[in-house]
Structure formats: structure tokens, C-alpha cells
Backbone as a printed PyTorch tensor [residue, N CA C, xyz], in Angstrom:
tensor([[[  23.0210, -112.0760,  -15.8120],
         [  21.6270, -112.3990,  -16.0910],
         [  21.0830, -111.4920,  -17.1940]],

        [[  20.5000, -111.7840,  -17.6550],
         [  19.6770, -111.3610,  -19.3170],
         [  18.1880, -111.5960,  -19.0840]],

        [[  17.1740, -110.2830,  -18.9030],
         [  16.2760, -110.4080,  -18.6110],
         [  15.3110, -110.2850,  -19.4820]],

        [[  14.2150, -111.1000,  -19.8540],
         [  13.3680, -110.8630,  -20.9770],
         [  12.4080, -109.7330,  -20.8220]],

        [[  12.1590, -108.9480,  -22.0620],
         [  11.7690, -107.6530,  -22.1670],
         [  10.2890, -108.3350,  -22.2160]],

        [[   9.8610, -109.0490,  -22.5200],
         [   8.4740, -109.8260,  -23.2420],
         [   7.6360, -110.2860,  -21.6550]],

        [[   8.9120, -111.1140,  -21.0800],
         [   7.6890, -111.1740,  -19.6330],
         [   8.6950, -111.2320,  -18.3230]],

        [[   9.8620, -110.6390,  -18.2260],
         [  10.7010, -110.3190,  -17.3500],
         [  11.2680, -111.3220,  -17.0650]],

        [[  11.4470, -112.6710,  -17.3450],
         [  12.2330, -113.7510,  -16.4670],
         [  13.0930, -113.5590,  -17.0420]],

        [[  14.2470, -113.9450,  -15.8690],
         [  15.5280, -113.7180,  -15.8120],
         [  16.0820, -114.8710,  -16.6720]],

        [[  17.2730, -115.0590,  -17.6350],
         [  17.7520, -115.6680,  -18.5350],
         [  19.3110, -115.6670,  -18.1220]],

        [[  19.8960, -116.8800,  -18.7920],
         [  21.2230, -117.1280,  -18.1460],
         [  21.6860, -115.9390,  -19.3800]],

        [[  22.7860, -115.5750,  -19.0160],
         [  23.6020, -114.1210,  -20.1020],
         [  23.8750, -114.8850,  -21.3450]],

        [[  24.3680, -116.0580,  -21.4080],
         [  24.8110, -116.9520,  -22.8430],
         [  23.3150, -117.6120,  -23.8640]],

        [[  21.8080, -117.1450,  -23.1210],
         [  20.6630, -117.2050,  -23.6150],
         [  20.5370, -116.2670,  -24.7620]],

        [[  20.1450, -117.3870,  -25.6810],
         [  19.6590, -116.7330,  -27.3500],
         [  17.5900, -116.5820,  -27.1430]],

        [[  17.0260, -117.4310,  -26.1700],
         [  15.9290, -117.0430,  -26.4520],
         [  15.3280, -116.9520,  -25.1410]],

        [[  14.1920, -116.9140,  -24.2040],
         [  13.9650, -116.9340,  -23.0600],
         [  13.5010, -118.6810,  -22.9240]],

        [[  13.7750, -118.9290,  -21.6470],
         [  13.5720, -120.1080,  -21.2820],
         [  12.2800, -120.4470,  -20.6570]],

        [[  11.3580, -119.0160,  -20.5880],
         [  10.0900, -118.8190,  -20.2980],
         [   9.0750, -119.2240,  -21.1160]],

        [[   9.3740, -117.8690,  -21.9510],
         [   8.3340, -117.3230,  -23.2210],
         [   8.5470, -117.9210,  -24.4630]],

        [[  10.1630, -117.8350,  -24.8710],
         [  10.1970, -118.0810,  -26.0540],
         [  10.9080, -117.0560,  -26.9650]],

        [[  10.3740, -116.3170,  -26.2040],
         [  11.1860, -114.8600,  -27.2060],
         [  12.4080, -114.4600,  -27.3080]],

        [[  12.8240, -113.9540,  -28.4350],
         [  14.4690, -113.7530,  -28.6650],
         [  15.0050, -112.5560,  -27.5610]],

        [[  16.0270, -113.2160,  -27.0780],
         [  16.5900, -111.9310,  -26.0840],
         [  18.1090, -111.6390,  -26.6170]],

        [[  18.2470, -110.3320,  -26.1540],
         [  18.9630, -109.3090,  -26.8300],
         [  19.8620, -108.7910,  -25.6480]],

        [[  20.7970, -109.2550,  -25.8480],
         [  22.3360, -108.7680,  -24.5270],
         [  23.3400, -107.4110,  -25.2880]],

        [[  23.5140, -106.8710,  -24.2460],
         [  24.7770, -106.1660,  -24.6950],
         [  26.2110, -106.4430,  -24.1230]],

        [[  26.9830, -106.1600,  -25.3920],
         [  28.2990, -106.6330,  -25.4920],
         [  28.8240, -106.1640,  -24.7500]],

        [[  29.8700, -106.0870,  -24.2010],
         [  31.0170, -105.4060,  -22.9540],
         [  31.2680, -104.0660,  -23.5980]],

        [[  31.7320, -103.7610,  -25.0240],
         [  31.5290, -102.7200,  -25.1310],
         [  30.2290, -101.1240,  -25.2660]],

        [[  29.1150, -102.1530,  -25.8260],
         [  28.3480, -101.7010,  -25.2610],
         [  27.8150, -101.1660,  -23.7220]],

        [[  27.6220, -101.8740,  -23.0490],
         [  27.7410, -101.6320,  -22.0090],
         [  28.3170, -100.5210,  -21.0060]],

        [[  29.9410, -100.1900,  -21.6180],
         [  30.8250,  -99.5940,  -21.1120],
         [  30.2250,  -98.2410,  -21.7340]],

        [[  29.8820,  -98.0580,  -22.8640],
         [  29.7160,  -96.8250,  -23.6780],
         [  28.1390,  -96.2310,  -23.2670]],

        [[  26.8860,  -96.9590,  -22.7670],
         [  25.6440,  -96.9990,  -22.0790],
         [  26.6660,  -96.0090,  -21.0940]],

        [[  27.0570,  -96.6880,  -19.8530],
         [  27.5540,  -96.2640,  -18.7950],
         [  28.1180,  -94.9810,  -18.5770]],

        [[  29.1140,  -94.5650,  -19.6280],
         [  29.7640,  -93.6050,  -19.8000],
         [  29.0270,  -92.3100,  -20.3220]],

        [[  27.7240,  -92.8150,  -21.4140],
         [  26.9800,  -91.3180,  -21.9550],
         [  25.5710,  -91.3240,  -20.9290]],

        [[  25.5910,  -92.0880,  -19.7230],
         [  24.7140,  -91.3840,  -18.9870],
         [  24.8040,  -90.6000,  -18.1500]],

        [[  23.7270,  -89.3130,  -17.7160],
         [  23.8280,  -88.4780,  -17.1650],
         [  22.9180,  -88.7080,  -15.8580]],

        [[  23.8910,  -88.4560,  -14.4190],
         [  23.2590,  -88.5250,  -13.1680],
         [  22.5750,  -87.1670,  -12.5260]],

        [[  21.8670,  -86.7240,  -11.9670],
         [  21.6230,  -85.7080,  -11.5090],
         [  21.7560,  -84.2090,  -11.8890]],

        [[  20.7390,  -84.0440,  -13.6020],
         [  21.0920,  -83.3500,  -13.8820],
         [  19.9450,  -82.5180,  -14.7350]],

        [[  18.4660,  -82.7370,  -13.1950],
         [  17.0560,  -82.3930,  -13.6090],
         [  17.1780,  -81.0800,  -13.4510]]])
């Protein structure tokens, strides 16, 4: 699911625009994703 930043409805992942609003939505790639995952830091206030 691919969620719109503009008014939160949820969007199928293969969505280029929201099926809501209208607005262009923006997915990240698998590698992205993996590399998000990897440079975040848990518990480390």
C-alpha cells in the first residue's frame, strides 16, 4: 500500500496518482527501502 502524503488514503503500491485526491504519489523502490531500514537508528535518545 502507498499512502498519500496530501490526504492519507491508502493507494494500491503500482499507483502513479491517488485515487482520492489526485495527487502524485511517490513509492520507494526495494532498494530504497532496504537502505531507509538499515541507516535507522533504534533507541538511541
Amino acid at each position: 500500500m502507498v499512502y498519500c502524503v496530501k490526504c492519507g488514503a491508502k493507494n494500491p503500491d503500482d499507483a502513479k496518482i491517488c485515487s482520492q485526491c489526485g495527487a502524485p504519489l511517490y513509492s520507494l523502490t526495494e532498494g530504497e527501502r532496504t537502505r531507509r531500514r538499515d541507516n535507522e537508528c533504534f533507541g538511541t535518545h
